[in-house]
C-alpha positions in Angstrom: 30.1 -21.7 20.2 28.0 -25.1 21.2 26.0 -26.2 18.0 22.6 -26.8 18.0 20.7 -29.7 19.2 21.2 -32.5 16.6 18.7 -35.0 16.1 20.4 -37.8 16.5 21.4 -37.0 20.4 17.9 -37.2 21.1 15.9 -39.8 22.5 14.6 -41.9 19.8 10.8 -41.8 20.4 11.4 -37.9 19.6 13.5 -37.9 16.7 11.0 -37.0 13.6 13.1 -39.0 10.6 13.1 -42.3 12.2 9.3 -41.5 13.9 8.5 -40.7 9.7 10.2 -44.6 8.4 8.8 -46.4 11.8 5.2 -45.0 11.5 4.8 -43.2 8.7 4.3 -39.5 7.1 1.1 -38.9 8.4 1.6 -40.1 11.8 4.5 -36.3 12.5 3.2 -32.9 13.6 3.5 -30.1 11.4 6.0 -29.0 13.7 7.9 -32.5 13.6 7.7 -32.5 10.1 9.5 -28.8 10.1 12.2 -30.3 12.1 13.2 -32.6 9.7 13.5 -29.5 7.0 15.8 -27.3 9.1 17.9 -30.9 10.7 18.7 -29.4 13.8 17.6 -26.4 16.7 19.4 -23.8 18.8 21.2 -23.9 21.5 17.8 -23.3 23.8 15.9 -25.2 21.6 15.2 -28.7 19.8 14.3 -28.7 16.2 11.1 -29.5 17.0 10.6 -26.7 20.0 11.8 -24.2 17.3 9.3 -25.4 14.6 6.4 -25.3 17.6 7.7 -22.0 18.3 7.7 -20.3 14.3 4.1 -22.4 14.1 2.9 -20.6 17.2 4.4 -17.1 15.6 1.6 -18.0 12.6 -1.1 -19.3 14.7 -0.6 -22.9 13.9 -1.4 -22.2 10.9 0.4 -23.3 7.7 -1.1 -21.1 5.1 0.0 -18.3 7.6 3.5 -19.5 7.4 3.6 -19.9 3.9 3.3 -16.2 3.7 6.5 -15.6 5.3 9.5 -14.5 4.0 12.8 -15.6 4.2 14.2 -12.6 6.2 11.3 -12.8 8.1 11.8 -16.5 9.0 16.1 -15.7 10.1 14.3 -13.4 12.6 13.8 -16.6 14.8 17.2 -17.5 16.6 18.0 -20.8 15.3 17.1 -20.4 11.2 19.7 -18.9 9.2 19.2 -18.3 5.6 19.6 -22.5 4.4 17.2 -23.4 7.0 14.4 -20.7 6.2 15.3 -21.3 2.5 14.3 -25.0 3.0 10.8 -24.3 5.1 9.5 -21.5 2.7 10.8 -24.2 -0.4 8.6 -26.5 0.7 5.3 -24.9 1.4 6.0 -23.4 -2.0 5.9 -27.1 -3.1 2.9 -27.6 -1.5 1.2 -25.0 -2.6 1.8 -25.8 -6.2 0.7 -29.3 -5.6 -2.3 -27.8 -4.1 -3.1 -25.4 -6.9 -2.3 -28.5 -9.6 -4.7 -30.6 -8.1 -7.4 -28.0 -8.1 -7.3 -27.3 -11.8 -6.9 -30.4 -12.6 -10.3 -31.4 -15.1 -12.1 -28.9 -13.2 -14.4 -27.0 -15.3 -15.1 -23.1 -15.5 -19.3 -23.3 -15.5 -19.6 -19.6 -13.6 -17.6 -16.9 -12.6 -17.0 -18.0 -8.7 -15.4 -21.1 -9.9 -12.9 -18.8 -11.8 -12.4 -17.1 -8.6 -12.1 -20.3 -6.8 -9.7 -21.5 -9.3 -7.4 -18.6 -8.6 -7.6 -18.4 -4.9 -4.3 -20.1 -4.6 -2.4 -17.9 -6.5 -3.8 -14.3 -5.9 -4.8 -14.9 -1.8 -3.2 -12.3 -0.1 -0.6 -11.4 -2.8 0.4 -7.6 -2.0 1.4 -6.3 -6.0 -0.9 -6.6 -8.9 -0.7 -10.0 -11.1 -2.3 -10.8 -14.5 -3.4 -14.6 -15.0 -4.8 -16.8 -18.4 -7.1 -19.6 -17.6 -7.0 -21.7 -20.9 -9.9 -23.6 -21.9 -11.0 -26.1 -23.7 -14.2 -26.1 -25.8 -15.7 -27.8 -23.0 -14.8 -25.1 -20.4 -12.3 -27.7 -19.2 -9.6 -26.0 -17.3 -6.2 -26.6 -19.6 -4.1 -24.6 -17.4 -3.5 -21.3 -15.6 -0.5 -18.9 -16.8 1.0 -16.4 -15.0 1.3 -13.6 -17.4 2.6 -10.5 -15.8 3.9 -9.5 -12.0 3.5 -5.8 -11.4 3.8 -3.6 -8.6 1.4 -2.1 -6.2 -0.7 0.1 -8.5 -0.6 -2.1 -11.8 0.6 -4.6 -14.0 1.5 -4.6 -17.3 -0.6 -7.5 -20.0 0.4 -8.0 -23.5 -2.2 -9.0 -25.9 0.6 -10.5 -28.1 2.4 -12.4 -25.3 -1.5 -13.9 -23.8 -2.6 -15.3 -27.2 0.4 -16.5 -28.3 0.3 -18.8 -25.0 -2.9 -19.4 -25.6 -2.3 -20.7 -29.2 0.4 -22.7 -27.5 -1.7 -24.5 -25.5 -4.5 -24.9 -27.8 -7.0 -23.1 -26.1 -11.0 -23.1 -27.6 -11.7 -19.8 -24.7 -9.7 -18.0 -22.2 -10.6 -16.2 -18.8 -9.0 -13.3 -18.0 -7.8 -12.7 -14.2 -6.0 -10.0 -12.7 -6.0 -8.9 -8.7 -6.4 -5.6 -7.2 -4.0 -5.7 -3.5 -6.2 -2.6 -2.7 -9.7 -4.2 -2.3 -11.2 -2.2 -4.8 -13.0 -4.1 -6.9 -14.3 -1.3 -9.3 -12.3 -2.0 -12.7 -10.4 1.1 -13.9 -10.9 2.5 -17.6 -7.4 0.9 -17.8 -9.3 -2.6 -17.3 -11.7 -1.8 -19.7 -9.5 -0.5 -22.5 -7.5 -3.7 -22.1 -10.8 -6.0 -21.8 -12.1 -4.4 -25.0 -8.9 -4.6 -26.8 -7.9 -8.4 -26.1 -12.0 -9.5 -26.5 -11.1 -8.0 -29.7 -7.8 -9.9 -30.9 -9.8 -13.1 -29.6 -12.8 -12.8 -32.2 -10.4 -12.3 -34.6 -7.9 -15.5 -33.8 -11.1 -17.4 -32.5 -9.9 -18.0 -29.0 -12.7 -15.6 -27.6 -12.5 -14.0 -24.1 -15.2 -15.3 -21.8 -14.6 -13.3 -18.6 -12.3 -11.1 -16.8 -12.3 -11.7 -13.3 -10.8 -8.6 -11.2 -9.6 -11.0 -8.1 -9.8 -9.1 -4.4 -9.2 -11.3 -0.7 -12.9 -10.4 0.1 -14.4 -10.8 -3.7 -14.5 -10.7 -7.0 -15.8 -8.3 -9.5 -16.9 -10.3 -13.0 -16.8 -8.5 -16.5 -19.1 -11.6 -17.8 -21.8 -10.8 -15.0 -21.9 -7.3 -15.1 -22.7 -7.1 -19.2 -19.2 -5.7 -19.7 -18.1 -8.1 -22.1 
């Protein structure tokens, strides 16, 4: 079976590596930049005709791609499991980087920024997730933990396992954040047991809850705002 087109067979104004050391990471295409992660194309295709193609597949649109699976990346002839490994690696990378950079020194002054905050993480994710923003007494963003990955309908949050990271991190206030896949952004009596219970155990360790943020694509609803807290 012939092998795919390597890189190094083609002409050198095309070949993404040496275009990156010659003229620097900014000056590649998303695509080019793609080629370098999977190396080499298929038998029909350059490395860089493939990545143009699995761009096109996502409107040329990374965040798009960044959504797609591994099994849905092999679909493309071309990207085996290593390859598609590599590409959905990397926007995970950058997609950390970007979510880092965001909560760095940023401060919590209203409910949208929480919701801002968490955009990263909860955009488009299709089962239920619970999320700690730690403070500082300042409302300076300490970090965001991921405390609990459910399924579809629900997710499971421990009051014992949210202040004890909390204490960890020295938090002064915490914001509460959890998304709803369905769009609903009415908060179940579930949500409101748990709200009450863990505003609770924060009066009593003196790491008090400030908000709970029920995260949807379209919106947010805010137990702070709505004089549920």
């Amino acid at each position: 079976m012939e092998k795919g087109l390597n890189i190094l067979k083609w002409a050198e104004e095309d070949r993404p590596r040496e275009k990156l050391l010659l003229k620097g990471k900014a000056a590649l295409s998303d695509a080019e930049l793609i080629a370098i992660l999977i190396g080499s194309g298929s038998r029909e295709l350059s490395a860089v005709d493939l990545s143009k193609k699995i761009l096109s597949q996502s409107n040329n649109d990374l965040n798009t791609l960044a959504k797609q699976s591994v099994t849905e990346l092999q679909k493309f002839k071309g990207i085996g499991e290593a390859k598609a490994i590599s590409i959905v690696s990397a926007l995970e990378l950058g997609r950390r980087r970007k979510a880092f950079e965001s909560a760095k020194k940023f401060k919590i002054s209203n409910s949208k920024d929480a919701y801002e905050l968490m955009k990263p993480e909860l955009m488009d994710q299709p089962v239920e997730q619970f999320w700690v923003i730690m403070l500082k007494r300042n409302n300076e963003v300490i970090q965001k933990r991921v405390i609990s990955l459910g399924g579809v309908s629900g997710t499971v949050a421990d009051p014992k396992v949210i202040f004890k990271k909390a204490l960890e991190d020295l938090a002064s206030g915490i914001i509460l954040v959890h998304n709803h896949p369905s769009g609903n952004l009415t908060p179940s009596q579930a949500d409101i047991k748990l709200t009450e219970k863990l505003k609770s155990a924060g009066n009593l360790l003196e790491i008090p809850v400030l908000d709970h943020i029920i995260f949807c694509d379209e919106g947010y609803y805010s137990f702070a705002d709505e004089s549920m807290l």
